[in-house]
TORKELUM-256924 format. One record per residue (C-alpha): x, y, z; residue in three letters. Coordinates in steps of 0.5 Angstrom, whole numbers, plus 500, padded with zeros to 3 digits. Layout:
N
XYZala;...
***
This chain:
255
500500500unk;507505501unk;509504495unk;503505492unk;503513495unk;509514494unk;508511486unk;501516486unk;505522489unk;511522484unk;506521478unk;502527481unk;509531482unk;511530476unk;505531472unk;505537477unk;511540476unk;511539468unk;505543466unk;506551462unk;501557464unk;500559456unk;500566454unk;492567453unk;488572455unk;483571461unk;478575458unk;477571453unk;479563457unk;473565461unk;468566456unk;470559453unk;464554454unk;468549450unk;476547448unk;479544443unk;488543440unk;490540434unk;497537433unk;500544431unk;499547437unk;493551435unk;489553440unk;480553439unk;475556444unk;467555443unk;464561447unk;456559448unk;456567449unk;456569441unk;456562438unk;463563436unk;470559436unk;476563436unk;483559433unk;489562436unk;497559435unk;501557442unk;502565443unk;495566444unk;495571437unk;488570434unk;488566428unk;481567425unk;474566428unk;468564426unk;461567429unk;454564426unk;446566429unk;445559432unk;449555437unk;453549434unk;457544437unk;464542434unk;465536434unk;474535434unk;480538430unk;483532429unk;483534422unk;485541422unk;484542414unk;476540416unk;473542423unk;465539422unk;461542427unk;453541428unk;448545430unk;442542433unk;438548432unk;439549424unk;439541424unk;446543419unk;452539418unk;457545416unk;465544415unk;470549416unk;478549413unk;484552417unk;482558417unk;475557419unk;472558412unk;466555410unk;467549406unk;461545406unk;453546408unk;449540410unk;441541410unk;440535414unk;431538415unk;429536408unk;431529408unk;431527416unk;427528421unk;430531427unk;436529428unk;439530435unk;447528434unk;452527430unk;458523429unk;463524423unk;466518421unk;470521415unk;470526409unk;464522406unk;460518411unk;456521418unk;451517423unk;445521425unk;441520431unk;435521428unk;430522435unk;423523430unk;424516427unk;428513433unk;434511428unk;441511427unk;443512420unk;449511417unk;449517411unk;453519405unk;453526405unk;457526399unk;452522395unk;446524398unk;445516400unk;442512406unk;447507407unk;444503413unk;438505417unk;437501425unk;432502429unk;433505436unk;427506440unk;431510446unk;430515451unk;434521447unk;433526453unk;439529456unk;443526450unk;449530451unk;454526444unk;455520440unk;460516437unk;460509433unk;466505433unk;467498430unk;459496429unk;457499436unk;454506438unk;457510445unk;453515448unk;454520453unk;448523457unk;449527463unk;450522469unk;452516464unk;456513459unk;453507455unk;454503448unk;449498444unk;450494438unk;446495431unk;441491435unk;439496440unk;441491445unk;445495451unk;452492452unk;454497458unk;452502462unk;457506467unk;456512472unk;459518470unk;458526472unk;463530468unk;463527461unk;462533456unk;464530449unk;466523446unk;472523441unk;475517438unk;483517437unk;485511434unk;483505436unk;481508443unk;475511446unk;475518450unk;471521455unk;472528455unk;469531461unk;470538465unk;477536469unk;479529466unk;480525461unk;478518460unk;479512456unk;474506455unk;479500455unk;472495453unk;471494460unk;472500465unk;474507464unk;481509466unk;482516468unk;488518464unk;489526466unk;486529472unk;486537472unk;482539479unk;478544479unk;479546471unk;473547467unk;475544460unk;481539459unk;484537451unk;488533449unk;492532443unk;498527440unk;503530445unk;500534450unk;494535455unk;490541457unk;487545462unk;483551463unk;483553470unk;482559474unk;482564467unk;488560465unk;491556460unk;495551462unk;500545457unk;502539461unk;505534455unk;506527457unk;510521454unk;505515453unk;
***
């Protein structure tokens, strides 16, 4: 049990001792509901304030920014050159490049019915939550073509996001983190509090939440980051982040 503290107190010493207070304006890291950083550094905050996510590189130099009328959901940058967002709202796909220019629109209201998430799978293909017809679809955007359809007739109330992965669908809710099969039959169910979004990096399965990032391994959650008393973590290939009290902090790690 000693070498088990002393094992906990070095990793949280280091993990301590290695995070960076990056030079971003507080103003602009309070107003920010959502926090995103992809591979080259570059920095995005979500503002549920004015509907806008603004890019900045490591310095904290705004980069560009975009405003819409609506709310919208980011759902990764991962891929830097093509950022798609969804807005339950305007039940619309939109795509944006690097400089968060518009690419592409998807009206998803003049083929579905009221589509409450949205997961894109690639540059072609997105799954849809479909809460009129209780369906998930499988959708070619490019094409305008209904792949596959499978009825999930569920409880889409407090659904905070979805991901499909190898044949199966993860949701995340408010207080719980599930997955099923394209049968609708439920595989798992675990209690969660403070997961904000789910993204898949690689072969694996995260839970981003409000001070932690956590990682499905098929059977359990383990917590792969922890930032107390943070609002938003990230992460990218080479680095964890954190915004706390106004603050962005840098932690890199060696996985």
């Amino acid at each position: 049990m000693k070498s088990f503290f002393q094992i906990a107190f070095i990793f949280l010493f280091c993990t301590l001792s290695a995070q960076k207070d990056l030079p971003f304006d507080s103003l602009r890291l309070k107003d920010a509901n959502d926090l995103f950083a992809d591979d080259y550094g570059n920095i995005y905050l979500y503002s549920n304030k004015d509907f806008s996510l603004s890019k900045y590189d490591s310095l904290g130099k705004q980069l560009g920014k975009l405003m819409l009328t609506l709310p919208f959901k980011i759902q990764s940058v991962q891929n830097p050159l093509n950022i798609p967002s969804f807005s339950e709202n305007a039940q619309e796909l939109k795509f944006f490049d690097q400089n968060l220019n518009l690419i592409q629109t998807v009206n998803l209201r003049q083929k579905f019915g009221f589509i409450k998430e949205v997961y894109v799978e690639d540059l072609q293909q997105v799954w849809l939550l479909d809460e009129t017809t209780k369906r998930l679809i499988q959708y070619n955007f490019r094409t305008s073509q209904i792949i596959n359809a499978f009825p999930f007739d569920m409880e889409f109330e407090h659904l905070i996001d979805i991901l499909v992965f190898e044949n199966k669908l993860y949701l995340l809710t408010k207080d719980r983190f599930s997955g099923y099969d394209f049968k609708g039959v439920k595989l798992f169910e675990i209690p969660i509090s403070d997961g904000k979004m789910l993204r898949r990096e690689n072969e694996r399965v995260l839970v981003m939440g409000k001070n932690s990032i956590k990682r499905w391994d098929g059977n359990s959650l383990k917590t792969i980051f922890m930032a107390d008393k943070s609002k938003i973590v990230d992460k990218n290939s080479s680095s964890y982040f954190a915004i706390k009290d106004n603050k962005l902090y840098l932690y890199h790690f060696n996985e």
